[in-house]
Every structure is written in C-alpha cells, then in structure tokens.
BAGUDREN-197248 format. One record per residue (C-alpha): residue number from 0; residue in one letter; x, y, z negated. Coordinates in Angstrom, 2 decimals, decimal comma. Layout:
BEGIN
NODE  k  r  c1  c2  c3
NODE  NUM  A  X  Y  Z .
...
% end
This chain:
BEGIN
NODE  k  r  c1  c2  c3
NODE  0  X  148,64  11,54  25,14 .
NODE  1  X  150,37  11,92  28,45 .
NODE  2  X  147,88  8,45  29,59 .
NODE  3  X  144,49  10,73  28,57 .
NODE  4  X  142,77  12,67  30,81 .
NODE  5  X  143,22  16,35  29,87 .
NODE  6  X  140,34  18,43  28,91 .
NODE  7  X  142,01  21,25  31,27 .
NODE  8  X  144,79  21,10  33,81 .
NODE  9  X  146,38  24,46  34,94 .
NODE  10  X  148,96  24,16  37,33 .
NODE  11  X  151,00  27,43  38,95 .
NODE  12  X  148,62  30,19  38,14 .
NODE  13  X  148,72  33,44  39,22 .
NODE  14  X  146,59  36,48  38,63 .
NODE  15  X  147,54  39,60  40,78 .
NODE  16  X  146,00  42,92  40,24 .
NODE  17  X  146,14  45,19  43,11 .
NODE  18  X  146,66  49,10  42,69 .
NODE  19  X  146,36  52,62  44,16 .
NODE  20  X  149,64  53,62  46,07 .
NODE  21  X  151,97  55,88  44,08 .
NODE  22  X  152,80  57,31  47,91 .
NODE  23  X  151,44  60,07  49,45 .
NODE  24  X  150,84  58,15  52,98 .
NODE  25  X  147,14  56,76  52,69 .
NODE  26  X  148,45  53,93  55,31 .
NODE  27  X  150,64  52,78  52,28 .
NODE  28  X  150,40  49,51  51,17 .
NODE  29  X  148,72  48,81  47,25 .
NODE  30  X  151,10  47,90  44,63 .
NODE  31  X  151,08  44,54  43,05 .
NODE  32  X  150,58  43,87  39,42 .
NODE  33  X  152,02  40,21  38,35 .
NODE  34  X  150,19  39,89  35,57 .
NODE  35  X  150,20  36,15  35,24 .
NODE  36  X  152,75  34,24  37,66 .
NODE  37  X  152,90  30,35  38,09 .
NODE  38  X  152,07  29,17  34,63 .
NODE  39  X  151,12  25,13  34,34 .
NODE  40  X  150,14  23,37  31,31 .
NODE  41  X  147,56  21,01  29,74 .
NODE  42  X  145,15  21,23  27,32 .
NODE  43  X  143,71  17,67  25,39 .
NODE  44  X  140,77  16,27  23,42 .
NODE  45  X  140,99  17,38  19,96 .
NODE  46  X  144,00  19,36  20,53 .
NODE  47  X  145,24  22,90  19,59 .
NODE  48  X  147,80  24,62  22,11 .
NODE  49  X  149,45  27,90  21,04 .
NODE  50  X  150,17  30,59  23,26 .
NODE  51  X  152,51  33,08  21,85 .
NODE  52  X  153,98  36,39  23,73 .
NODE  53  X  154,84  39,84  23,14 .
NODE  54  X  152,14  42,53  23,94 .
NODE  55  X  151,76  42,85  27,35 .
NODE  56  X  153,07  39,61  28,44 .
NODE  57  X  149,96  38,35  30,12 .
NODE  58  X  148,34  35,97  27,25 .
NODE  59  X  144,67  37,89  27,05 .
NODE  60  X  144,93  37,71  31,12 .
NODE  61  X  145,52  33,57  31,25 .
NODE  62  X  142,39  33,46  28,93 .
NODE  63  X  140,48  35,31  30,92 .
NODE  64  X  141,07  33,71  34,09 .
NODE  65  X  140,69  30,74  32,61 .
NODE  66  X  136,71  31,19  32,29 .
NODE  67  X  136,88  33,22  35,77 .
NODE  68  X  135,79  36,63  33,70 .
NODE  69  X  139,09  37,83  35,64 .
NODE  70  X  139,81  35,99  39,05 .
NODE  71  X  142,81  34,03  39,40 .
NODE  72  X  144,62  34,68  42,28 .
NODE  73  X  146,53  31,66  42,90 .
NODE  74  X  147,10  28,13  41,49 .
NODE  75  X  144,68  25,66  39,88 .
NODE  76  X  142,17  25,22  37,43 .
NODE  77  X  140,82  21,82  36,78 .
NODE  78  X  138,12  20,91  34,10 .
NODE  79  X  138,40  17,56  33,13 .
NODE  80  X  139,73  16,59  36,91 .
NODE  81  X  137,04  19,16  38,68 .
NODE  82  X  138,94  22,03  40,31 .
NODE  83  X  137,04  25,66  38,93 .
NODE  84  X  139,19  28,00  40,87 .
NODE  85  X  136,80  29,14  43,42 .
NODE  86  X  134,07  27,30  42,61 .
NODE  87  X  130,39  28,80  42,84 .
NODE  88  X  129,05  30,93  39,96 .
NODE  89  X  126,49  27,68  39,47 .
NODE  90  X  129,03  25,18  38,69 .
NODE  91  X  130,90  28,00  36,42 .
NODE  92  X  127,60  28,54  34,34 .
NODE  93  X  128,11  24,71  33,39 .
NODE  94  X  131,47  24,95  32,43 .
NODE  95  X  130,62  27,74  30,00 .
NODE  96  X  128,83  25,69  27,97 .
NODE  97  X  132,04  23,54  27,04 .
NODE  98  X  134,25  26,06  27,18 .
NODE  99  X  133,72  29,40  25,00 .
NODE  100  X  135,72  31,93  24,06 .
NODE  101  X  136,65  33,87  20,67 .
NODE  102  X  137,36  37,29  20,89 .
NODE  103  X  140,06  39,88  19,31 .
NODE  104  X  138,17  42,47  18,30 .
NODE  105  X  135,15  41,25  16,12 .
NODE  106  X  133,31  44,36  16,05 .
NODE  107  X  133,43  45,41  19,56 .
NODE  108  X  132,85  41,59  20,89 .
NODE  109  X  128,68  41,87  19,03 .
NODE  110  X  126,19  43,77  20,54 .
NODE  111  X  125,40  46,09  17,79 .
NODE  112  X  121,56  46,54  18,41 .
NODE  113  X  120,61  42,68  18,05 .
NODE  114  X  120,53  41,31  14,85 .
NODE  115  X  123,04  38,41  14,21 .
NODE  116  X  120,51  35,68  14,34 .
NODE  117  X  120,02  36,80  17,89 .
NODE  118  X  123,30  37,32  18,69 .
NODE  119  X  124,23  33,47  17,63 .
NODE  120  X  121,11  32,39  19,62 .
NODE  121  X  122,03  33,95  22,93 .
NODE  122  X  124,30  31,10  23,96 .
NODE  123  X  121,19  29,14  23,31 .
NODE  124  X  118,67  31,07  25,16 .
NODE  125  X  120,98  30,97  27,99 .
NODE  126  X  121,89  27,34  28,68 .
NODE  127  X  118,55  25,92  26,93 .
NODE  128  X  115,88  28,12  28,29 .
NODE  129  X  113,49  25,47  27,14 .
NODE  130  X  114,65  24,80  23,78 .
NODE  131  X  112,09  26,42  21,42 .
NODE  132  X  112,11  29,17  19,41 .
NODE  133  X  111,53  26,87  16,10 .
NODE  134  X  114,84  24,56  17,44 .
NODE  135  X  117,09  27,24  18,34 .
NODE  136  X  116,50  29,03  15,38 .
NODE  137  X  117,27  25,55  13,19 .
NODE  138  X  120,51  25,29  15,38 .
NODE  139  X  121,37  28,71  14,36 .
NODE  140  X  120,77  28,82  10,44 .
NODE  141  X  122,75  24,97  10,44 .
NODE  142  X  125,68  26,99  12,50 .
NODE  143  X  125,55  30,32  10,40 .
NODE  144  X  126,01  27,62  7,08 .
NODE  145  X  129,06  25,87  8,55 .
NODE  146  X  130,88  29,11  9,21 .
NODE  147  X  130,34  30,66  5,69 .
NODE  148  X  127,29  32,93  6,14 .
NODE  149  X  124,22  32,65  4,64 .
NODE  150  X  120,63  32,35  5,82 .
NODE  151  X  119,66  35,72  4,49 .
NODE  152  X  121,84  37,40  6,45 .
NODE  153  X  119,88  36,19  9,84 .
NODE  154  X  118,26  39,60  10,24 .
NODE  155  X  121,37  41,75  9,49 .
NODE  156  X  123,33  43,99  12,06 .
NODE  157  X  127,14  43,98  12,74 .
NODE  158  X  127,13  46,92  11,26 .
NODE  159  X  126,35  45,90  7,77 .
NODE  160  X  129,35  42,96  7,82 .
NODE  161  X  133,15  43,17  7,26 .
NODE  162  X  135,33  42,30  10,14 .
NODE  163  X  136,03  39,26  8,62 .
NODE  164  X  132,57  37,87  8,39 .
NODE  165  X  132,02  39,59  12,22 .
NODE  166  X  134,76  37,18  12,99 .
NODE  167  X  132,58  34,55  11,41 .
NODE  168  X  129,88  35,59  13,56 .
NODE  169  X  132,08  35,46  16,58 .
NODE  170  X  133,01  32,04  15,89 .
NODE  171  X  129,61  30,99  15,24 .
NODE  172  X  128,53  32,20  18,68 .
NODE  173  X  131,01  29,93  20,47 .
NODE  174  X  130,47  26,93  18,40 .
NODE  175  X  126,68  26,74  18,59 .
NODE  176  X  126,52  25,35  22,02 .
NODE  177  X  129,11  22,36  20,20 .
NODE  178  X  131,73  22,76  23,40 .
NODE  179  X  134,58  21,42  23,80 .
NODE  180  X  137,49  23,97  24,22 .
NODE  181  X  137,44  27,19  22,15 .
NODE  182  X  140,07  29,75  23,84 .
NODE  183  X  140,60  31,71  20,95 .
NODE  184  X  142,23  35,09  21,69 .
NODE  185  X  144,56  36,96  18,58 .
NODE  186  X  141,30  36,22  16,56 .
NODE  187  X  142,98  37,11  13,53 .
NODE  188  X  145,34  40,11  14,70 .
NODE  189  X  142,57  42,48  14,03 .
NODE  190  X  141,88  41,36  10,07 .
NODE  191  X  143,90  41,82  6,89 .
NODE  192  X  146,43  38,81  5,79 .
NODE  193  X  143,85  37,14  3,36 .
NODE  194  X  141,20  37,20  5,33 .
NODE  195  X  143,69  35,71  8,38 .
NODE  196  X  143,93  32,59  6,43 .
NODE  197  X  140,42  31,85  5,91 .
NODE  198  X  139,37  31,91  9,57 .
NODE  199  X  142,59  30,41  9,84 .
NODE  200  X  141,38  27,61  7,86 .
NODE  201  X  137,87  27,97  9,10 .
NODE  202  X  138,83  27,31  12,54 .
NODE  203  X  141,18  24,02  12,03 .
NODE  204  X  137,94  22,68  9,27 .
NODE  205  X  135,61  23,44  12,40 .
NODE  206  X  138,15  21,16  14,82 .
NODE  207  X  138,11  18,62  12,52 .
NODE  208  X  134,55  18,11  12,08 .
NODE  209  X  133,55  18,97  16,11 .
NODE  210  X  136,59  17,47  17,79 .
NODE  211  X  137,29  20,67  19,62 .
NODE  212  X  140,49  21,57  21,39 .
NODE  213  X  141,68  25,12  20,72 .
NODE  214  X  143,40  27,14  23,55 .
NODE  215  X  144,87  29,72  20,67 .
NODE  216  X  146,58  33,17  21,55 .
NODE  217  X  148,75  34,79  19,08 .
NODE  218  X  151,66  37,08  18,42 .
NODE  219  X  152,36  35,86  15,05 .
NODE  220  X  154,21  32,86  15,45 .
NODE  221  X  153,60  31,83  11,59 .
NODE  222  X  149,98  31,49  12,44 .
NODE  223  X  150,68  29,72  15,54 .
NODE  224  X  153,24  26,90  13,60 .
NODE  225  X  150,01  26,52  11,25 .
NODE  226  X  147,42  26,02  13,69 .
NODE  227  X  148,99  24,26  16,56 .
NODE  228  X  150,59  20,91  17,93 .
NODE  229  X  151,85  22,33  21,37 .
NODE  230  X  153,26  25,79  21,58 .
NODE  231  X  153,58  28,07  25,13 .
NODE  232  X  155,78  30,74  24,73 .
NODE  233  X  155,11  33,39  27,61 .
NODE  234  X  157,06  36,58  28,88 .
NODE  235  X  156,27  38,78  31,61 .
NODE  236  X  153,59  36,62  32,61 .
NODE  237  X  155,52  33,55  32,65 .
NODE  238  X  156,31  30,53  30,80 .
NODE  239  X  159,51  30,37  29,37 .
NODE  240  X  159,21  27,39  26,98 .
NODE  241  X  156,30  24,80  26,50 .
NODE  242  X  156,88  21,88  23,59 .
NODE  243  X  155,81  20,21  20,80 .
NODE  244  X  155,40  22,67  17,48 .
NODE  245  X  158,64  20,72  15,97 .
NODE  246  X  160,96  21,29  18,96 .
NODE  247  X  159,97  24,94  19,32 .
NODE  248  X  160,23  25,80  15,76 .
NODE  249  X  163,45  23,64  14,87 .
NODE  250  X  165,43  23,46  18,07 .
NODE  251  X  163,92  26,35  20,56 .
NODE  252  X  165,58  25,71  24,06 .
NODE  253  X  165,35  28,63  25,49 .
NODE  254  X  167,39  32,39  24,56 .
NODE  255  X  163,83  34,15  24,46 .
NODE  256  X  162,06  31,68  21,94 .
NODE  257  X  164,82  31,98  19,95 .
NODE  258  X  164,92  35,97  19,62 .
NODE  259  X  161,13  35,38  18,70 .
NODE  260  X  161,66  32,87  15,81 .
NODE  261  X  164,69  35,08  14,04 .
NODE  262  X  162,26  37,39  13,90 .
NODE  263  X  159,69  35,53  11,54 .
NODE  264  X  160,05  36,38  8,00 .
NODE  265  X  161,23  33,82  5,59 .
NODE  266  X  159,09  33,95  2,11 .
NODE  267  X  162,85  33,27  -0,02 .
NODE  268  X  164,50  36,50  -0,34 .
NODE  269  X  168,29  35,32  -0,47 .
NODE  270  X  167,53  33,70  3,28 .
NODE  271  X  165,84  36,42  3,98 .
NODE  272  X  168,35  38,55  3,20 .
NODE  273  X  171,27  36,25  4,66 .
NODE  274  X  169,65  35,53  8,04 .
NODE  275  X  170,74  36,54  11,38 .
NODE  276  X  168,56  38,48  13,87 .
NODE  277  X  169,02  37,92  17,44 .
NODE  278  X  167,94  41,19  18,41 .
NODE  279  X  166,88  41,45  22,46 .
NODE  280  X  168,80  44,44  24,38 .
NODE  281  X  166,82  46,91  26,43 .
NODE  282  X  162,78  47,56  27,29 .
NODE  283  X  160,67  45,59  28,52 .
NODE  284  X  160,26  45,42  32,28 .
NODE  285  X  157,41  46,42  34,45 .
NODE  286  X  155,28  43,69  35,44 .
NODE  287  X  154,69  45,56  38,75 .
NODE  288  X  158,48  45,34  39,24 .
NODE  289  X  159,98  42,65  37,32 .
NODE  290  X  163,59  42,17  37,71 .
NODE  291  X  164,87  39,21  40,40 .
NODE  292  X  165,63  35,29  39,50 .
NODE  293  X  164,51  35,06  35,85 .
NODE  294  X  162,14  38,05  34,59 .
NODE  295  X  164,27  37,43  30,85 .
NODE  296  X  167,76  37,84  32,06 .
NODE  297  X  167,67  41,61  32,07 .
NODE  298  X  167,43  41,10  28,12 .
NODE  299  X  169,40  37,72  27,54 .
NODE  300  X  172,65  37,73  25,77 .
NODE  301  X  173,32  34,67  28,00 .
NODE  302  X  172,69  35,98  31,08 .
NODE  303  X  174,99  35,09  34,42 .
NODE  304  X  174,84  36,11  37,79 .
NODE  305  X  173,20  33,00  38,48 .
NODE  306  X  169,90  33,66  36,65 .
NODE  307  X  169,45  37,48  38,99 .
NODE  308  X  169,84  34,63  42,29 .
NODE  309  X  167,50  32,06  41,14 .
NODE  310  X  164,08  32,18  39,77 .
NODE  311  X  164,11  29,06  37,15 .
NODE  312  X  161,45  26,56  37,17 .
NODE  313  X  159,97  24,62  34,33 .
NODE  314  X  162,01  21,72  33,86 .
NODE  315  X  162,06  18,51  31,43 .
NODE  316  X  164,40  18,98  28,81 .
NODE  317  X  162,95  15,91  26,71 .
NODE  318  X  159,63  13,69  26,78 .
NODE  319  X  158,05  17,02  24,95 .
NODE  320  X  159,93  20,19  26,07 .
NODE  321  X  159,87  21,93  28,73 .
NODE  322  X  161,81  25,17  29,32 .
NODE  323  X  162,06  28,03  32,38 .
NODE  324  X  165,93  28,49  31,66 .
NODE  325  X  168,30  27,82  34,21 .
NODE  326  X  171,28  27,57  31,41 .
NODE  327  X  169,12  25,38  29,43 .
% end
C-alpha cells in the first residue's frame, strides 16, 4: 500500500475560523477558532478510512475542507499528486466529480421541491451538460436500482420517503457520477439501529462493486470497526491516533483512544457487566483556547508536566500506527 499512489494526500491541515472580539475596544484583534489543526493522513484506491471523534472535535470541518465548501487555512491537499488547496474554482469543479460527499442529515441534504429523479440527475446535469435527457435519465433509474429504490418512485418527493430511503437517495446522488472517493459524514447517526446496518451494508456492497474509497466520519466506533481498514481518531481538532482497524481496536496506543473503546458496549452481559470504564476527568476544552503542549492532557490520567511544555507530533509507533502521545 505504502508503494501506491494515494487517491488523497493531506498533510498538516488547518482550518481557522476568525471571530468578533469579546472586547469592547473595536481596535481589538478577532479571536481565533482552531477548528482543525495540523492533521496528515492518506486516503487509497478501494479503501475505507474511519474518522472517529467526539462532537465538536472538528470531523464535519476536515470533510468540508476537504472539497473546499469550507477553506482550509493552512496545510495541503493533494488529489492524486495535484495540490487543491488554493486552486481555481475551475480545477475544483473537476475534482467534484471524483470526489462526492454523503451527508448527515438525509432530509435536510434534498431539495424538497424537486422530485428525486431530479435530484439524482443534478450531478449529471452539472458535469455532463451534453448528456441527454434519454441517457441521464437511464443512468439514473440503473443508480436508483442499485441503491434499493424502485423505478416508480422517480417522480416522488423527499417528503413522501423515510429517512432511511432519503439516505438511499443521498447515496445515490454521490454515486451516479461513479467517483472515486465518497466522504461520508455520520451518514447513519441520524437513522434508527436497523436501518444503520442496511446502509451500512449498502455502502461497503456499493465499494465492492465501484472500487470506491470511503473517507467515513463517525462517532460510533462499532460502525467504524465494521466499515473500515484504517481508523483516525481526532480530538480538539487534532489527530491523536491513526492505524490499522486491528491495532486501534486491540492495542490502542494512545490514553484518549482508549477512554473511547471502554466505552463501546459489549453484546455478552457478564463482560459487560465485569468491564472497566476509563472514564475521562473534566469538560471539554474550548477550541478557541485549547490548553498548551497536548490539547488531551487536561483530561489524561497520564498526564506529566511534560505533555503542558510540548505539543506532541505524530510519530511511528509501528509500520501501521501512528500516535500524537508524547508518553506513547
């Protein structure tokens, strides 16, 4: 893997917001939002990478910048070796048609006064202006079948559908230009547990027959172990761990990944029951002031004074982990 070519290369990213002074003085300077701060990682052919976080933590933000729909204020963005980050809307329109993107909220991601048939066709319209009307809507009906809806739906609203087939919909909106990276953020967090599974299983049927690579953003890190081969676990808008799904979920490196996975349920109630929570101290800091050295320490049990002196780096723990832990 490491001799491919990645589909996308992101190395120290940052996205800043800036905001109103809290001070009286209209000379004062705006404060600074870190919403995203020097995350790198890489993103392969075929391949599914899991992003996991607690709310707030930046995850919807890295997908965003990552199709410029919020702009990245530092760092890279490379598209199969082609730097994006400040490139011209132009060369970003052709990017968009191998990269789409899979919202949270199915509902509110569909325009509700088009019909669904149009709604799957836009991507269409847009990047094949001269496709006809006959083609696109062949393309459409063929995409609307893979996904699980039917034909005579074509002329329905979002409205009339349950969120889990306006997930569908969703889904088949990104797919029908056939890209090649689907950044798919908390698709599922918004739909019961049954119907989590089957777009769950939609999704990873869909990579096997197109060859996509998934960019997938989750809080439920059950979902993420059944989805992915590479898992990023963020916090505060950083990276604190990036490995392979059997380091993080058998030997997590790092204090913060490790508070996460006590916290997953275990379906046999005498482990359940036995288990031991590593429960995290404290709130969660401000991303407009996040404490000095590493942003975790103000909630590690293994904090030292080292970690308030010295922000930690990723670092190679093994040929497929990498963690942000200066104890590590």
């Amino acid at each position: 893997m490491s001799d491919a070519i990645p589909l996308l290369s992101v190395r120290d990213l940052h996205v800043h917001f800036k905001l109103a002074s809290d001070s009286p003085w209209p000379w004062a300077s705006p404060r600074v939002l870190k919403a995203v701060s020097g995350v790198s990682f890489d993103i392969y052919s075929g391949q599914t990478l899991g992003v996991v976080g607690e709310s707030g933590c930046g995850k919807s933000t890295l997908a965003r910048a990552l199709l410029n729909l919020i702009p990245a204020t530092a760092g890279s963005i490379a598209w199969q070796g082609q730097e994006m980050r400040g490139a011209a809307p132009a060369a970003w329109q052709d990017i968009r048609q191998s990269v789409q993107m899979i919202f949270q909220d199915p509902l509110a991601s569909l325009n509700p006064r088009m019909t669904i048939g149009r709604i799957i066709a836009e991507p269409l319209r847009t990047h094949f202006p001269r496709m006809t009307g006959t083609d696109v809507m062949q393309k459409v009906r063929a995409m609307m079948q893979k996904v699980g809806l039917t034909e005579q739906q074509i002329n329905r609203y979002p409205h009339e559908f349950s969120g889990g087939q306006c997930q569908r919909i969703g889904i088949a909106r990104a797919l029908v230009l056939e890209p090649k990276l689907v950044i798919c953020d908390e698709p599922v967090s918004a739909l019961d547990v049954s119907i989590q599974a089957q777009i769950i299983n939609l999704l990873m049927e869909l990579q096997s027959q197109m060859g996509l690579a998934l960019l997938f953003i989750a809080h439920d890190l059950a979902v993420v172990k059944h989805i992915s081969q590479r898992v990023m676990v963020m916090y505060l808008g950083r990276a604190m761990e990036l490995a392979d799904k059997s380091a993080i979920y058998q030997k997590p490196s790092h204090p913060y990944t490790q508070a996460l996975l006590s916290a997953i349920p275990l379906p046999d109630p005498r482990r359940e029951r036995s288990k031991v929570l590593q429960l995290l101290q404290g709130e969660l800091p401000s991303p407009m002031n996040p404490p000095s050295g590493c942003s975790f320490r103000t909630r590690c049990p293994k904090a030292q004074l080292i970690c308030a002196q010295q922000t930690p780096a990723m670092r190679a723990l093994s040929p497929n982990t990498e963690v942000a832990c200066l104890l590590a």
